[in-house]
MIFI-53125 format. One record per residue (C-alpha): residue in one letter; z, y, x; residue number from 1. Coordinates in steps of 0.25 Angstrom, whole numbers. Layout:
@vexgu=A | zz=Z | yy=Y | xx=X | rofi=NUM
...
This chain:
@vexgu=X | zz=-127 | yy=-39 | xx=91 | rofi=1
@vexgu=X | zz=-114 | yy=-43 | xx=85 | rofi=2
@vexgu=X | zz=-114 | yy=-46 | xx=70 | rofi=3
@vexgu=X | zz=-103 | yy=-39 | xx=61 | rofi=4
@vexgu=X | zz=-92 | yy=-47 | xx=56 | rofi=5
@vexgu=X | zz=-94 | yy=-50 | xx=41 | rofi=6
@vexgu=X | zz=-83 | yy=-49 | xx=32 | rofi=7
@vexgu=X | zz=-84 | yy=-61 | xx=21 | rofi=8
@vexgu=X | zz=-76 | yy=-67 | xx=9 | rofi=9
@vexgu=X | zz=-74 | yy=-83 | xx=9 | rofi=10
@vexgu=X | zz=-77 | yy=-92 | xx=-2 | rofi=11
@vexgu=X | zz=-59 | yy=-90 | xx=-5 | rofi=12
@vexgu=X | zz=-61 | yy=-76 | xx=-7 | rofi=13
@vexgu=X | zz=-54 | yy=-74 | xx=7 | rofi=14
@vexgu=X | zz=-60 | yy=-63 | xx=17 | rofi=15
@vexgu=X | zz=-67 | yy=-69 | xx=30 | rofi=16
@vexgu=X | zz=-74 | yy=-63 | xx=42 | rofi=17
@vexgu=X | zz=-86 | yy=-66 | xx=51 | rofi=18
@vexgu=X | zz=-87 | yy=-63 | xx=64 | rofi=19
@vexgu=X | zz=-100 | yy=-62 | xx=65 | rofi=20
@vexgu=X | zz=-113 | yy=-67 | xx=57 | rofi=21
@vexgu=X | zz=-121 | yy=-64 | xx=45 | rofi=22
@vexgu=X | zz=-113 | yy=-60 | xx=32 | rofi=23
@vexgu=X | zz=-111 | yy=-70 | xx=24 | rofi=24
@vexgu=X | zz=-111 | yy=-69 | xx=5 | rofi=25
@vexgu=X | zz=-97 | yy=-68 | xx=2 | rofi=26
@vexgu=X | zz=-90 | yy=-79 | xx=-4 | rofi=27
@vexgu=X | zz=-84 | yy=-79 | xx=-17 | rofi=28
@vexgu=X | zz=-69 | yy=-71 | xx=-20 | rofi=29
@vexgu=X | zz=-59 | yy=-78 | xx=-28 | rofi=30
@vexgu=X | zz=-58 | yy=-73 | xx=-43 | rofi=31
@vexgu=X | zz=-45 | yy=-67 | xx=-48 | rofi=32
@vexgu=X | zz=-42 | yy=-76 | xx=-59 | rofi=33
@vexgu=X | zz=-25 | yy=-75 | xx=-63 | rofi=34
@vexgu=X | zz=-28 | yy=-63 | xx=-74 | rofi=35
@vexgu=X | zz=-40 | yy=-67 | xx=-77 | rofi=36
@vexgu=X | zz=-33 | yy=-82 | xx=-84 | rofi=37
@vexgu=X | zz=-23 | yy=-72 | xx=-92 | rofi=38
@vexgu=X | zz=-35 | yy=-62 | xx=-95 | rofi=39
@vexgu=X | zz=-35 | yy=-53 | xx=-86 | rofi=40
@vexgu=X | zz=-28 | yy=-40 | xx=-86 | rofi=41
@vexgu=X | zz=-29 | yy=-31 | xx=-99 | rofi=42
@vexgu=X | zz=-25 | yy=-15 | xx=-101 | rofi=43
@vexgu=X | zz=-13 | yy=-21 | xx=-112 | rofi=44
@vexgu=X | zz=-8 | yy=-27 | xx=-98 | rofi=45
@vexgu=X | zz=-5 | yy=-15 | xx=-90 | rofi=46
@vexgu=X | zz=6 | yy=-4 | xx=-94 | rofi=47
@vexgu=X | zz=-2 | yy=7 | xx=-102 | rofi=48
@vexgu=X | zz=5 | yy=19 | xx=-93 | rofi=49
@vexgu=X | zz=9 | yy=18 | xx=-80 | rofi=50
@vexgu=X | zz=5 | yy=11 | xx=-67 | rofi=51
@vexgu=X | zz=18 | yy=11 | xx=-62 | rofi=52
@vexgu=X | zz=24 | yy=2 | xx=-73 | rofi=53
@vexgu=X | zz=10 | yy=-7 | xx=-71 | rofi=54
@vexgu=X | zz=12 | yy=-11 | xx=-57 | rofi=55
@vexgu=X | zz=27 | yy=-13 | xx=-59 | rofi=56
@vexgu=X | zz=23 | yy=-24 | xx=-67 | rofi=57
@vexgu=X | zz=13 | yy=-28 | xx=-60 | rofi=58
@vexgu=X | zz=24 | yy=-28 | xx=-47 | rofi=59
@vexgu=X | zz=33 | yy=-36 | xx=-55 | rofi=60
@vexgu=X | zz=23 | yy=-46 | xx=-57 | rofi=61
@vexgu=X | zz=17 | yy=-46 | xx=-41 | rofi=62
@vexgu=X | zz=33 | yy=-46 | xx=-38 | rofi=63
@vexgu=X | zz=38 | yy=-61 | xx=-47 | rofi=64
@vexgu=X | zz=37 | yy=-73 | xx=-37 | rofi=65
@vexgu=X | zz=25 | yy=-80 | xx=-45 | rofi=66
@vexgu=X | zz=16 | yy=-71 | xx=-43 | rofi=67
@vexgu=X | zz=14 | yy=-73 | xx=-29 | rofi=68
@vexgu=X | zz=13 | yy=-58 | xx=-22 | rofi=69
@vexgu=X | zz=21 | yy=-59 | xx=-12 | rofi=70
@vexgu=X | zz=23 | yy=-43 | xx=-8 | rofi=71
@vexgu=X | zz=18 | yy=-34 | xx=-21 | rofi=72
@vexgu=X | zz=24 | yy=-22 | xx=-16 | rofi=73
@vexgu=X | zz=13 | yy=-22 | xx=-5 | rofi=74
@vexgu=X | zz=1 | yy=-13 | xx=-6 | rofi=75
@vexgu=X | zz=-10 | yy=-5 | xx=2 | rofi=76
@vexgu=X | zz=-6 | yy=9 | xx=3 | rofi=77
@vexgu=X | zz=-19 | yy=18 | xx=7 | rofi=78
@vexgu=X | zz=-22 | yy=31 | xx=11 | rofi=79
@vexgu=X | zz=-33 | yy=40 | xx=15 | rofi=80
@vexgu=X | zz=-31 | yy=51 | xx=27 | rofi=81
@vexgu=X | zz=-36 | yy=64 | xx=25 | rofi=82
@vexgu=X | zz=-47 | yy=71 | xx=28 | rofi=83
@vexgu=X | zz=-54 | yy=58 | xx=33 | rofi=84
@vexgu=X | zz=-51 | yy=50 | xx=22 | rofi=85
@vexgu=X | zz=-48 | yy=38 | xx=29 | rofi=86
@vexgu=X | zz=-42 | yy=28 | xx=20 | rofi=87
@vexgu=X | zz=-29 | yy=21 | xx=26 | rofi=88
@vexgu=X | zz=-22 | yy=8 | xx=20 | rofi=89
@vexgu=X | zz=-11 | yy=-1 | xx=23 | rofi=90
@vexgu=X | zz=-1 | yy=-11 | xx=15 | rofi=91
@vexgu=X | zz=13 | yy=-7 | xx=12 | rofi=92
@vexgu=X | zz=23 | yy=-11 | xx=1 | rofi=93
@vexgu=X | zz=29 | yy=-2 | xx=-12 | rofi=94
@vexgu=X | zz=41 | yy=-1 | xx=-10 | rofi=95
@vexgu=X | zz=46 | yy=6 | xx=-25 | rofi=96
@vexgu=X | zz=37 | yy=9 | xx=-35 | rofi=97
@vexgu=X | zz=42 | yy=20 | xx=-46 | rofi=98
@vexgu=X | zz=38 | yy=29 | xx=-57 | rofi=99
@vexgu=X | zz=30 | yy=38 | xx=-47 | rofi=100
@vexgu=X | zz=22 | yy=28 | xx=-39 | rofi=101
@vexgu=X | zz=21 | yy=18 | xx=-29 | rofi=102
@vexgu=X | zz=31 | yy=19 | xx=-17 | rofi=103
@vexgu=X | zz=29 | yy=14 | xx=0 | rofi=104
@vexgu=X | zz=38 | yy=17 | xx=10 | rofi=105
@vexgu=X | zz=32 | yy=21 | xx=25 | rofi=106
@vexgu=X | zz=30 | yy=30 | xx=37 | rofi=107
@vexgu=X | zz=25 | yy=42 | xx=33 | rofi=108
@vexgu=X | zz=27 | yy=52 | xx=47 | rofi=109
@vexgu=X | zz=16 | yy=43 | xx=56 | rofi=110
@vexgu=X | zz=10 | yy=32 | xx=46 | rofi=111
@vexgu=X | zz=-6 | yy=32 | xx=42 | rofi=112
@vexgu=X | zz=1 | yy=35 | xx=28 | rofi=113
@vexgu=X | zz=8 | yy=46 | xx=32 | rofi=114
@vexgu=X | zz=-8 | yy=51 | xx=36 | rofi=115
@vexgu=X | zz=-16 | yy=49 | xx=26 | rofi=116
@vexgu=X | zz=-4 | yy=56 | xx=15 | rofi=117
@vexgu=X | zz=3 | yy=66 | xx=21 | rofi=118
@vexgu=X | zz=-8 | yy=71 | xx=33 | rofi=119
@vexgu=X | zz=-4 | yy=75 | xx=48 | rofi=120
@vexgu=X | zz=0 | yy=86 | xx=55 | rofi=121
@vexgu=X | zz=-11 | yy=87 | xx=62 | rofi=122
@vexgu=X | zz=-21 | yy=87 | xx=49 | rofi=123
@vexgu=X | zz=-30 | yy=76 | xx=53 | rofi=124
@vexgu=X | zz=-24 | yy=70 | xx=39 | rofi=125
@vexgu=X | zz=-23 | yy=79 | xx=27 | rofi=126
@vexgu=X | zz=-14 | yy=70 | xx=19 | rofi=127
@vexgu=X | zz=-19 | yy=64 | xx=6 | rofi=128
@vexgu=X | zz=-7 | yy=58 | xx=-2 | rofi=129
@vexgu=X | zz=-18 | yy=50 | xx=-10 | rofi=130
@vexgu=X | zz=-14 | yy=34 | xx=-8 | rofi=131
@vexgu=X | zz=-17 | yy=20 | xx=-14 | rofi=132
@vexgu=X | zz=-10 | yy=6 | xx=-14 | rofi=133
@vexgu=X | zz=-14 | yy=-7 | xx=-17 | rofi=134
@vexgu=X | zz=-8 | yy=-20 | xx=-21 | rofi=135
@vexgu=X | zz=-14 | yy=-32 | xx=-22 | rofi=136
@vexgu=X | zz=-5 | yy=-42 | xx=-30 | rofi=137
@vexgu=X | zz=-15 | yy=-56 | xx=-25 | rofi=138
@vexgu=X | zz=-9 | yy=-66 | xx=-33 | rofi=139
@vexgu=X | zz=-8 | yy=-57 | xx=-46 | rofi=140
@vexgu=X | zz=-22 | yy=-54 | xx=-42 | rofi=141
@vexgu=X | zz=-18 | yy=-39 | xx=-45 | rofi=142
@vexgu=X | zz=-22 | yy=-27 | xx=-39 | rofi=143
@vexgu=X | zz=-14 | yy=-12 | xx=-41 | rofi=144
@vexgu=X | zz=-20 | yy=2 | xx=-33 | rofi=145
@vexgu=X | zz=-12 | yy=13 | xx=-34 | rofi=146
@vexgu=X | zz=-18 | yy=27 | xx=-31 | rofi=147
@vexgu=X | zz=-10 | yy=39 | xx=-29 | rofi=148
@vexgu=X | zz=-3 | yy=50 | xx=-22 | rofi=149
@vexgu=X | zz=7 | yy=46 | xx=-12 | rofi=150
@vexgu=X | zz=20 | yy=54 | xx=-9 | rofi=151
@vexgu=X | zz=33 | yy=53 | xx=0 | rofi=152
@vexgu=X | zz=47 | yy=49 | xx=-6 | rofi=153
@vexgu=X | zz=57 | yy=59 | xx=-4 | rofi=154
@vexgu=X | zz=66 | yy=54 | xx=9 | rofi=155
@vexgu=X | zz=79 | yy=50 | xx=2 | rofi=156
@vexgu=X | zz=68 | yy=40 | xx=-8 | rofi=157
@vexgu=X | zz=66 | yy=36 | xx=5 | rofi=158
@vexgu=X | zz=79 | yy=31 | xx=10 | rofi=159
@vexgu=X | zz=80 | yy=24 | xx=-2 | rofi=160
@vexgu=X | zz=70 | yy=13 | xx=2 | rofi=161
@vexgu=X | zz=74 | yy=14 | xx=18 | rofi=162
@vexgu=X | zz=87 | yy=11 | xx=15 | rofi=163
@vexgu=X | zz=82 | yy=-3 | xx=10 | rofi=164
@vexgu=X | zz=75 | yy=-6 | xx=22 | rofi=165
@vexgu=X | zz=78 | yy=-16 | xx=32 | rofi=166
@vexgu=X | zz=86 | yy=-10 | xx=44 | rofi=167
@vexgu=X | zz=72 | yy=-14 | xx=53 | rofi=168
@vexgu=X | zz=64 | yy=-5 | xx=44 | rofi=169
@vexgu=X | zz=71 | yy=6 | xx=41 | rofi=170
@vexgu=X | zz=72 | yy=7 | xx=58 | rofi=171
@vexgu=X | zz=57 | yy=3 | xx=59 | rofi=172
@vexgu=X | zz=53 | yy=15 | xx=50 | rofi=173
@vexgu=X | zz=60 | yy=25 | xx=59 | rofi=174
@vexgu=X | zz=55 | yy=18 | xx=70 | rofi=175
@vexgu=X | zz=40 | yy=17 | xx=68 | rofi=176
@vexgu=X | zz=29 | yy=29 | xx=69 | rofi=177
@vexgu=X | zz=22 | yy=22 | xx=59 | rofi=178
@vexgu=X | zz=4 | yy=21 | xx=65 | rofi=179
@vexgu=X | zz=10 | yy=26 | xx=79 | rofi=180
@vexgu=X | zz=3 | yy=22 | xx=90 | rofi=181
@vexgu=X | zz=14 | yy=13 | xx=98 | rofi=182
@vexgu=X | zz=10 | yy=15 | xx=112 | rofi=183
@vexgu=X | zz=11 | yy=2 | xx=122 | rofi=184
@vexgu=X | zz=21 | yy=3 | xx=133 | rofi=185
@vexgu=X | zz=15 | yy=-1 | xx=144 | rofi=186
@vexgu=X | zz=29 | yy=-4 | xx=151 | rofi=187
@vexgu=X | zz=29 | yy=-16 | xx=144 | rofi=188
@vexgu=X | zz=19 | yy=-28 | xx=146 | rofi=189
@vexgu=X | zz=11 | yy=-31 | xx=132 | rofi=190
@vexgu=X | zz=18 | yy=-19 | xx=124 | rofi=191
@vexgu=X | zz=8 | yy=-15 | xx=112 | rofi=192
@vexgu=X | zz=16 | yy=-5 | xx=109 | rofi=193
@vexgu=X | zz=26 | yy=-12 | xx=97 | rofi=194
@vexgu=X | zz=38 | yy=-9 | xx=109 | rofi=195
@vexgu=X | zz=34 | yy=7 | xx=105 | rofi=196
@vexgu=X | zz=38 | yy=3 | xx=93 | rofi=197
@vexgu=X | zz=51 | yy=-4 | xx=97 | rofi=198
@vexgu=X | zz=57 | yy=8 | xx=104 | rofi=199
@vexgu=X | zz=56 | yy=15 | xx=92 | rofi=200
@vexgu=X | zz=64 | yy=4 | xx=85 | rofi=201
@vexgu=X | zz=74 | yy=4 | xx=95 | rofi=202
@vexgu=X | zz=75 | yy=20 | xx=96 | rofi=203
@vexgu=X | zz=77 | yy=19 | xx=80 | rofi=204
@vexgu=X | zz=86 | yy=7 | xx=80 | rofi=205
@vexgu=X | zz=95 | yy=16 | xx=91 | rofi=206
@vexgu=X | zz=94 | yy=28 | xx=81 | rofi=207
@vexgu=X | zz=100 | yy=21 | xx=69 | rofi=208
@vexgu=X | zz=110 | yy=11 | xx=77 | rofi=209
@vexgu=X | zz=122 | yy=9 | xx=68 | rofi=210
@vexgu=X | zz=117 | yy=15 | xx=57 | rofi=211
@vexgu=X | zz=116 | yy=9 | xx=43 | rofi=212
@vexgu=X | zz=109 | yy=19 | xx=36 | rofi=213
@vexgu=X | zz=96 | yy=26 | xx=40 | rofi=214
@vexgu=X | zz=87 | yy=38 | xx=35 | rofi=215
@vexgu=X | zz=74 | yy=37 | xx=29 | rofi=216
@vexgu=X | zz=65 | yy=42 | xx=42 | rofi=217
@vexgu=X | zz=58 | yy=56 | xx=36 | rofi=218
@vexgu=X | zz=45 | yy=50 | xx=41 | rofi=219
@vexgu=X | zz=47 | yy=36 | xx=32 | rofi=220
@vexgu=X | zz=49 | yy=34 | xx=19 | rofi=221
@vexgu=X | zz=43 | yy=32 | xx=5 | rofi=222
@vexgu=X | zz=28 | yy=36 | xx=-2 | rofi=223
@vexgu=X | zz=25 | yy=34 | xx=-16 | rofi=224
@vexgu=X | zz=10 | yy=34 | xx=-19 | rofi=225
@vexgu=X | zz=10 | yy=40 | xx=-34 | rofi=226
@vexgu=X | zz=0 | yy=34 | xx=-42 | rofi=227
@vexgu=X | zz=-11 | yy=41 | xx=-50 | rofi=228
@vexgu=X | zz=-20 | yy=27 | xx=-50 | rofi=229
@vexgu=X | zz=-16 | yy=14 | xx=-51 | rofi=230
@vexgu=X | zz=-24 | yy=1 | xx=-54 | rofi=231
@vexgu=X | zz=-20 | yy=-11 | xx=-59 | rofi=232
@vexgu=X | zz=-32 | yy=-23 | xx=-55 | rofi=233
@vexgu=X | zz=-31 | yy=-38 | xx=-59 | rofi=234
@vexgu=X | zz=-41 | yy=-47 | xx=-56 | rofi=235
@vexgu=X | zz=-49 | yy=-53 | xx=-63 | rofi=236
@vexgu=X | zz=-61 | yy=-64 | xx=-61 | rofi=237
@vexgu=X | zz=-74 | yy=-61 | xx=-56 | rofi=238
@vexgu=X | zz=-69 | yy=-47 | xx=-50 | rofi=239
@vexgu=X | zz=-68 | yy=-42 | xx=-67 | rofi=240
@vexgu=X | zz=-54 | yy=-39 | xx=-63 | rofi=241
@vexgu=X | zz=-45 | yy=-30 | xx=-72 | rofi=242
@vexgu=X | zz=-43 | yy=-15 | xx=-67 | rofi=243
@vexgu=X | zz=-32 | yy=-5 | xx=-75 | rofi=244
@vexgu=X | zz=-31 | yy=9 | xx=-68 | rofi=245
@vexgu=X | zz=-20 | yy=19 | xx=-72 | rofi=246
@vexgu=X | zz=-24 | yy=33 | xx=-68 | rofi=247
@vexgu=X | zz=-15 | yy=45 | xx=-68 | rofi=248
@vexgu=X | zz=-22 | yy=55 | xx=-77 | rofi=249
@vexgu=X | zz=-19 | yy=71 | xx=-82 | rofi=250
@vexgu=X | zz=-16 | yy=73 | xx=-96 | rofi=251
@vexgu=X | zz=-21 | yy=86 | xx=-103 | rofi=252
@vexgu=X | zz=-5 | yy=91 | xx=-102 | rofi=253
@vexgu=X | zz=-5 | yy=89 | xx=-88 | rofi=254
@vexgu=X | zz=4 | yy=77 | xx=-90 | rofi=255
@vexgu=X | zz=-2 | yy=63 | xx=-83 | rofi=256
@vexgu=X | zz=-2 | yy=50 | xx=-87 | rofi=257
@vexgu=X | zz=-7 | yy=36 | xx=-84 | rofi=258
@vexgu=X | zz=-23 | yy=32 | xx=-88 | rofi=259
@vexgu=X | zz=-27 | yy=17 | xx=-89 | rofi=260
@vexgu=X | zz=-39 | yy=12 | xx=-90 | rofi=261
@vexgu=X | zz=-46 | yy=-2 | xx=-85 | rofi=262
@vexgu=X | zz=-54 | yy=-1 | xx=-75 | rofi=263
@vexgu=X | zz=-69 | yy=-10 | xx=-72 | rofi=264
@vexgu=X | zz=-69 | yy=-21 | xx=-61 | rofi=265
């Protein structure tokens, strides 16, 4: 009988795997320590209202060379597909971040996203506009989840942002069916099916020869996951870390504003 492979944690805190053989105690994690020297994080630290102006400063601060994150705009975005409430997760970077939330830029006509938010055609996904992101800010030892309701930006929003793109992206974007299946041809000796891909490239690149400008494709563009949650975690030593949730409550005048409270470890 074969024995399962058994997921373990070395003594640095680093994930290991076995290949086979009995499980082994898990070593110890390394401590979070750089807020813990400065007294961790208190309630007077954090803005007393809004999220959004919370993690701009926290960005700022991920952003400054010494503090050693070297892509702060990257997150995890996830999302759950409906009726089967499959959970789907990949990494992808915040473009813009405004008064209204958290923005992405993606493929919304083929992609996994496009699923799980906005349904099919043929109703095997019901759309659920319910998202999450993460960022993980290693060297700050800081942690931000953003829960919320995700919606497209308008298409001339859109263009905005493409029009900043490199020449290779903004054809790449037309290009790709995003979570196609590419299809190997078998004319040519070892193709995998990237050379799918390629003609796709080269069909686009024909379309827009010469030409300087180019419109946002109706299928791409920008999604801004509005935030009703948002957590703001710090570590701290022996797993005691410091957790300040903001939550998005109804006030009896129908008005809504922002609730923050500390949360336990």
């Amino acid at each position: 009988m074969w024995a399962a492979a058994a997921s373990i944690v070395a003594p640095t805190g680093t994930p290991a795997l076995l290949d086979s053989g009995p499980t082994l105690p898990p070593g110890q994690a390394a401590q979070f320590l750089k807020a813990e020297r400065q007294g961790g994080l208190k309630r007077t630290d954090v803005d007393p209202e809004s999220p959004i102006t919370q993690f701009h400063t926290w960005f700022q601060q991920a952003s400054l060379p010494e503090a050693g994150v070297f892509h702060p705009e990257t997150c995890t975005l996830s999302t759950a597909q409906l009726p089967s409430g499959r959970v789907s997760s990949r990494v992808v970077y915040m473009k813009e971040l405004d008064h209204k939330g958290f923005v992405i830029y993606s493929n919304f006509g083929t992609s996994g996203k496009a699923r799980d938010l906005f349904g099919t055609a043929d109703g095997k996904s019901t759309g659920n506009p319910w998202a999450s992101l993460v960022f993980w800010w290693e060297p700050l030892e800081r942690q931000v989840r953003v829960e919320g309701r995700a919606e497209r930006l308008a298409p001339e929003e859109s263009q905005v942002y493409y029009d900043t793109r490199a020449r290779g992206s903004r054809i790449g974007a037309w290009a790709s069916q995003q979570s196609s299946v590419l299809k190997p041809d078998t004319s040519k000796e070892g193709d995998d099916g990237r050379s799918q891909l390629e003609g796709w490239v080269k069909e686009t690149e024909k379309k827009f020869e010469g030409a300087e400008q180019m419109p946002v494709p109706p299928f791409w563009g920008g999604l801004r996951i509005i935030p009703e949650r948002v957590e703001f975690w710090q570590g701290r030593q022996s797993r005691l870390h410091d957790r300040f949730v903001y939550d998005l409550v109804e006030c009896e005048d129908g008005s809504k504003k922002w609730q923050l409270e500390r949360l336990s470890p």
